[in-house]
N, C-alpha and C positions, 0 to 999 in steps of 0.2 A: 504494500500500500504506500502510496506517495504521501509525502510530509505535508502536514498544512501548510497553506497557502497563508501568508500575514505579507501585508502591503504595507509598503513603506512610499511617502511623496517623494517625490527627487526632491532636490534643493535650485532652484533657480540662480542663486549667489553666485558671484565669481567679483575678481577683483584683487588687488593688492592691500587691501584691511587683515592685520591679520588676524581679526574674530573669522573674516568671512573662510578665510584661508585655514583656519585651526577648524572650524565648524562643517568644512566639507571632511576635512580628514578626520573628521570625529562619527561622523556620517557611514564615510567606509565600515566604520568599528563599531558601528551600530550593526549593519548589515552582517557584519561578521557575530555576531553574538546571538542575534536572529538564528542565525544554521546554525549556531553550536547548540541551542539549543532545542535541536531536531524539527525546528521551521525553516520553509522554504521562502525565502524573501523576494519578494516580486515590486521593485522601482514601478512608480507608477507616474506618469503627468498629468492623466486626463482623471478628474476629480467625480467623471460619469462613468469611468469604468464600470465594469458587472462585478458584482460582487458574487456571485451565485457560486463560486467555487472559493470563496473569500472565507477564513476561518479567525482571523484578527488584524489589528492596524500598530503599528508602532508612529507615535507621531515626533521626529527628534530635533535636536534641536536649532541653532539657526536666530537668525537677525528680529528685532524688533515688532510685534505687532504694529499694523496700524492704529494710534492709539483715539482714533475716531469710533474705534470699532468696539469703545470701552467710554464713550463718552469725554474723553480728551482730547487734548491739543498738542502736536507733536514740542517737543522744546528741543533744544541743541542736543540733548545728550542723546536722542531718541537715534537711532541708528539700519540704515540695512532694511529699511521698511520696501517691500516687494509683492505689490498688488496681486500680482499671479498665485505667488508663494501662499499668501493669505486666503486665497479663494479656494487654491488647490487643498492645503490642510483645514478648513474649517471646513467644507462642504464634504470633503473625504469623511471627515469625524462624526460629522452629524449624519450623514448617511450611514457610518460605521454603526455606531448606538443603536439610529431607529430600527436596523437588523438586527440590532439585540449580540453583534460582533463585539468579545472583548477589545479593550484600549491600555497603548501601556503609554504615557505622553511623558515625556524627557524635556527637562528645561523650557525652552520655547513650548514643547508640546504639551507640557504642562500649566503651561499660561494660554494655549490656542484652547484645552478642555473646559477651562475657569471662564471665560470670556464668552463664548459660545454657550454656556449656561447661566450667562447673566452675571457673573462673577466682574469684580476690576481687580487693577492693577496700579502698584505705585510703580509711577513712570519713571522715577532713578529714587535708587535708595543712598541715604546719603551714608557717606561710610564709617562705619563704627568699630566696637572691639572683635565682631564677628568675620572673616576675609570670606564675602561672599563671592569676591572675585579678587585676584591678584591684584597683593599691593607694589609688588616691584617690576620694573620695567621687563624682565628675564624669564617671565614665568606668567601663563594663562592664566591655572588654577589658584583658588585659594582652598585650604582643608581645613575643615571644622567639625566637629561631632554632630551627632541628628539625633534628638530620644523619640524614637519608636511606639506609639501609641498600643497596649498590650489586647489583643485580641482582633488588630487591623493584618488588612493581609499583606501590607509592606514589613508591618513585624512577624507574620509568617513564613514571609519571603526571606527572610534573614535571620529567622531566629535570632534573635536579639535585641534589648532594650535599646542598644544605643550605637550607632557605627558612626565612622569618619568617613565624609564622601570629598569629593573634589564639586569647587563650586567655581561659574566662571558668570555671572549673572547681573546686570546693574539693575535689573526691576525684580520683581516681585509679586506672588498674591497681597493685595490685600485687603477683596473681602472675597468670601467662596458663593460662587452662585447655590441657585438654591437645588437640594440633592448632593451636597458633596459637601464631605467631613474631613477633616482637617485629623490624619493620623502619626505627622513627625513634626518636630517644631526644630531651631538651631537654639543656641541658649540666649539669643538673643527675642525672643518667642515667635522668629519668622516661621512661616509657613511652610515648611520643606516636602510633605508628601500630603494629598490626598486621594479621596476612595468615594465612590457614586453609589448611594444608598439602593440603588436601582437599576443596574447593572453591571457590569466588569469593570469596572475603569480604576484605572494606575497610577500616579503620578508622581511624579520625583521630580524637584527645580534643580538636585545636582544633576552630574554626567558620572552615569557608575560604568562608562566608557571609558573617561580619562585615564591617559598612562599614570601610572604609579599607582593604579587605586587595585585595592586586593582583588585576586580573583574570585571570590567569594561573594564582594558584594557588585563585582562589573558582572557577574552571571547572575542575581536574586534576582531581579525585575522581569529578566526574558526567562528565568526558569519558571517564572510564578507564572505570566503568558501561558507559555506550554503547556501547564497545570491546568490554566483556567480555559484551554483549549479544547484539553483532551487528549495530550500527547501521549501521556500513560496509555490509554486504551488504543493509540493507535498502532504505539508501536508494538503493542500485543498481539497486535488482529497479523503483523505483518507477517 
């Protein structure tokens, strides 16, 4: 039996930025964690695709919401904003859900899941004792600890109260649209993962992509996918 089918959006980006330039090759390593964890990943551009043989969505992560699309006004810091991009993962997602298709959203895609269910967003966070992204010129990531909400399935996903993820982010949830519960904080009491009272959905503001980060917790998220797929039974049936 062939592996499920989880659709991933391309990335529109390109350019000499180098978010946009770290974001595609973060992109590859999304794709790559996908197949390790016994899904078949299918790049997709066209946001009407069929989904009829479709089993989940990875939405990852990438440049800027439109922050129109959240009731805001873009300001300087707002970055990387890509009409296309935006049309491709929000309409992907929202057709993902109303099929009732798990969701795992990674940074950006965890801000396109908030937004899309009425959710906002602070449009730059301003920086504090937390490194939600890199403080020095030499380095993407910032690392921080996340406490794990106990009986959420990100603290399933990991068995653990509390892990270190890599964070590269200047916005933020901050408030959750309605259906989605807030099940990781940072110690600073951002918002770091939530979960949809009402179907599969995932979400994580770090990148549990990022090099240096364990293999333990760059597999939780797409193993929990898998899980919430069905991979167990399928690879049984094989």
């Amino acid at each position: 039996m062939a592996a499920p089918v989880v659709l991933l959006p391309r990335r529109f980006s390109d350019g000499d930025d180098p978010r946009v330039i770290a974001a595609n090759e973060l992109f590859d390593r999304i794709v790559e964690l996908v197949a390790e964890a016994g899904l078949a990943p299918r790049v997709v551009d066209d946001p009407f695709v069929a989904l009829s043989d479709v089993r989940g969505l990875v939405l990852p992560g990438g440049g800027d919401i439109n922050p129109r699309r959240y009731g805001q006004v873009a300001t300087a810091a707002v970055y990387d904003v890509n009409e296309a991009q935006d049309e491709l993962d929000f309409i992907l997602a929202a057709r993902a859900q109303d099929a009732g298709l798990p969701v795992l959203g990674i940074c950006r895609g965890a801000q396109v899941l908030n937004v899309l269910r009425g959710g906002d967003l602070q449009i730059d966070l301003v920086p504090g004792e937390v490194p939600h992204r890199s403080t020095t010129a030499d380095a993407l990531f910032g690392r921080h600890p996340v406490a794990l909400a106990a009986g959420s399935r990100v603290h399933a996903a990991h068995h653990a109260a509390q892990i270190v993820v890599a964070s590269a982010h200047h916005q933020a949830i901050a408030s959750l649209g309605p259906g989605l519960v807030a099940t990781g904080h940072a110690p600073d009491g951002l918002i770091e993962s939530f979960e949809a009272v009402d179907g599969w959905v995932l979400a994580v503001q770090w990148h549990p992509e990022a090099p240096g980060t364990s293999e333990a917790v760059q597999r939780a998220p797409f193993a929990a996918l898998a899980q919430a797929i069905g991979i167990d039974d399928c690879l049984a049936r094989r």
